[in-house]
Residue, then its C-alpha position, 0 to 999 in steps of 0.5 A: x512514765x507517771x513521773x514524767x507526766x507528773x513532772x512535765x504538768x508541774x513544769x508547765x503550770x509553774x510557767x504558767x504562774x510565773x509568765x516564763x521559765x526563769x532565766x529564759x525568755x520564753x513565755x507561756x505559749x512557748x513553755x505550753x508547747x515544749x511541755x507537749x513535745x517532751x511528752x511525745x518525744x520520751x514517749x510517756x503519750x504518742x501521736x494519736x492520744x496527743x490529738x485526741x486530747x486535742x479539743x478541736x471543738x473549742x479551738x474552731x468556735x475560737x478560731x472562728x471569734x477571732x476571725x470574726x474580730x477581725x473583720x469587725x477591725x477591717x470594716x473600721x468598727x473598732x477605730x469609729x466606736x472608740x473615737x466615738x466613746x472619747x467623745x460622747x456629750x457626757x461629763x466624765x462620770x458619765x463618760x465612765x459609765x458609757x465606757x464600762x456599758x460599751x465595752x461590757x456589752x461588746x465583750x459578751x459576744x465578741x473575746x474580750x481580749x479582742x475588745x480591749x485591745x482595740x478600744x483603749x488606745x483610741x480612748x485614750x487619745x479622747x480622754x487626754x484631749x478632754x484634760x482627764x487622767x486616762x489610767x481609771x478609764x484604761x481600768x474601767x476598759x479592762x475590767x469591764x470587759x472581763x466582767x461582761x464577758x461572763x455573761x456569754x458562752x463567747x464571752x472569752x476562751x474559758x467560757x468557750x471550753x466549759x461550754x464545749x465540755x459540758x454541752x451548755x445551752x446558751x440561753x440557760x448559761x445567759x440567764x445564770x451568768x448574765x446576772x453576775x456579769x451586770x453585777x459585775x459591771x455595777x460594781x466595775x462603776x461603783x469602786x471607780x467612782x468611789x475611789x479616792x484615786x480615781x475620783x481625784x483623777x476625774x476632776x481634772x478637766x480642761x476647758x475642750x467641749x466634748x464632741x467638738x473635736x470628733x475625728x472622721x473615721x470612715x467606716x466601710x459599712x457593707x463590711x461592718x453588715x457582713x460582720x454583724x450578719x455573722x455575729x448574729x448567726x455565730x450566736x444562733x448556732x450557740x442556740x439552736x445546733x449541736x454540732x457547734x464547730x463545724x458550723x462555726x468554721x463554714x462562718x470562717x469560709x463565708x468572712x474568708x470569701x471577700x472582694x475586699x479582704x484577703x486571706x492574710x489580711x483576715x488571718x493575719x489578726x488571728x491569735x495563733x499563739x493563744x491557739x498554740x497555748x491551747x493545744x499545748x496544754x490540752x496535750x499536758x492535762x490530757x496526758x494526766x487525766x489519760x493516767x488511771x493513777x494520777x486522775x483518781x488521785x486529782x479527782x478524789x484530792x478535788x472532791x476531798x477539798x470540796x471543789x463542789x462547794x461554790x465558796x470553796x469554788x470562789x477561793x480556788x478560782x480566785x487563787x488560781x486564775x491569778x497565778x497561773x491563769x484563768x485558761x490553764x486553771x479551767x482546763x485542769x479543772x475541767x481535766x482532772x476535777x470531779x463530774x461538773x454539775x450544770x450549776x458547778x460549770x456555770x459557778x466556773x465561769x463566773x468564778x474564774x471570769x470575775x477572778x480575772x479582775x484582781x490583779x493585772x496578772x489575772x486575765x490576758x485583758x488586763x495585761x493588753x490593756x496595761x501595754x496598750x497603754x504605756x504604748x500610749x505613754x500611759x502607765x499603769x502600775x501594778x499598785x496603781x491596778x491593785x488598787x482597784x482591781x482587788x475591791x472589785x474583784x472581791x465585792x463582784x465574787x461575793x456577789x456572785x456567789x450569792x446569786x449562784x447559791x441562790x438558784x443552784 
């Protein structure tokens, strides 16, 4: 059955790349889950090797971020601090940076995902009324939010997986990916400044005083406590204890006991199609490195390239989490790749967080922030985020990279 597992890994990764099978319309959640079931069905892998491929660990801290967001929605966070950036005192380079330094910061104990989906269309709204192009701003939401989350073990999904596979100690990851992250951040700022397309879209302001047309937006603040409470002992679990799923899950029991919230309201925000796409392809590279002869073959042809090497590291992060994804890509890394160093893993999640900036392909922040937009009647063009997602992606890796070599 090597052919078949060699077959339905391909398959599934050259879905990955492309967002769907050609000539259908299914997407990459869909084509995860099919490659699974093929799988199981011709028997190449059976029941009980397909659950313990399964990263339950992973899929209960996520689980447990996305149920907490959606707390944080009900208490009417999401919709106060949005309205609430749109119309901070600040002219509009100021205004930037209090962007990119609120969603940055958020991103790192919240999914970034979560974060751009809820800021951007309320800040959109705010920088139209002020006479200011949105596009840079929507840019800025994106691409700070996936730089800051590199900061964290929470930070986004792949961070939450290499976590899980190599043990990682909060602390120590937030003292070696915390750095790049801010660099990160820094230069999210610097290239939105500098650009010529967007410091054109920056003079244009109109005659509105900022702040003086703030909408009210209640805030049910007994929520937002309990929400907080939670954020706080989700991060002091990362801290303190080993079992890291388990306790996270009894935070999801705790959100879930409510007066006010009921369980389909709290589930009803959950992503279970990102948790669909996890179980998916845990089951297809778990079927390959399951296989003697096609893990040492992934292993050796990975440690023959040098995967070990940050600069090789940077270009394979780069290439891959823009073709087929910064999730896919670090789940076969972490499946079929060489024994990962402490150093190596926090490379990765740097690397492949950082990597998400370049195109609009790159992170699933990225294309939530481009729909939010048009919704909004903003569009963002592929050209128009190319332009500058590349500069920030490369100036950020490289800087990384240099941080990274410098304490490994």
């Amino acid at each position: 059955m090597d052919w078949l597992i060699v077959t339905v890994f391909a398959g599934v990764y050259f879905g990955m790349a492309l967002g769907r099978w050609p000539g259908l319309a299914i997407n990459r959640t869909g084509i995860a889950v099919i490659g699974a079931l093929v799988l199981l069905l011709a028997g190449a892998i059976d029941g009980q090797q397909a659950l313990a491929s399964i990263d339950f660990a992973t899929l209960s801290v996520l689980l447990t971020l996305m149920v907490l967001s959606s707390q944080y929605a009900a208490s009417g966070f999401f919709d106060w601090l949005g309205n609430r950036i749109s119309h901070l005192d600040l002219g509009p380079r100021g205004l930037l940076a209090g962007v990119i330094a609120i969603c940055g910061a958020l991103s790192a104990v919240m999914t970034n995902d979560v974060v751009v989906w809820a800021v951007t269309p309320i800040l959109i709204q705010g920088v139209v009324a002020r006479g200011l192009d949105p596009k840079p701003f929507v840019i800025a939401v994106a691409c700070a939010a996936n730089a800051g989350s590199a900061a964290t073990l929470i930070g986004n999904p792949q961070n939450l997986m290499i976590a899980e596979f190599g043990q990682l100690d909060f602390v120590e990851f937030l003292v070696a990916c915390g750095v790049p992250a801010l660099i990160g951040l820094l230069v999210v700022y610097a290239v939105l400044i500098y650009s010529p397309m967007t410091r054109n879209a920056l003079r244009v302001v109109s005659h509105a005083v900022p702040g003086s047309d703030v909408i009210s937006v209640s805030l049910d603040r007994p929520m937002l406590i309990k929400a907080l409470t939670a954020t706080i002992a989700v991060i002091l679990i990362f801290i303190l204890v080993e079992e890291r799923a388990l306790w996270c899950l009894l935070i999801v029991a705790m959100l879930l006991l409510s007066r006010k919230l009921g369980t389909d309201q709290v589930l009803g925000r959950v992503d279970w199609h990102l948790l669909a796409l996890f179980c998916g392809l845990f089951i297809v590279t778990g079927a390959m490195s399951g296989d003697d002869v096609i893990a040492k073959f992934f292993h050796d042809m990975l440690s023959t390239f040098g995967i070990d090497q940050p600069g090789i590291l940077v270009g394979v992060s780069l290439v891959g989490s823009n073709t087929i994804g910064n999730v896919p890509l670090v789940m076969m890394l972490l499946s079929l790749g060489p024994d990962w160093s402490q150093s190596m893993l926090h490379g990765l999640a740097v690397f492949s967080t950082l990597s998400g900036n370049f195109l609009i392909v790159g992170s699933v922040a990225n294309i939530i922030a481009v729909e939010q937009a048009a919704k909004a009647g903003t569009v963002i063009s592929f050209t128009d985020y190319a332009r500058l997602g590349v500069p920030i992606t490369l100036i950020s890796l490289v800087m990384a990279l240099g941080w990274m070599t410098l304490i490994s």
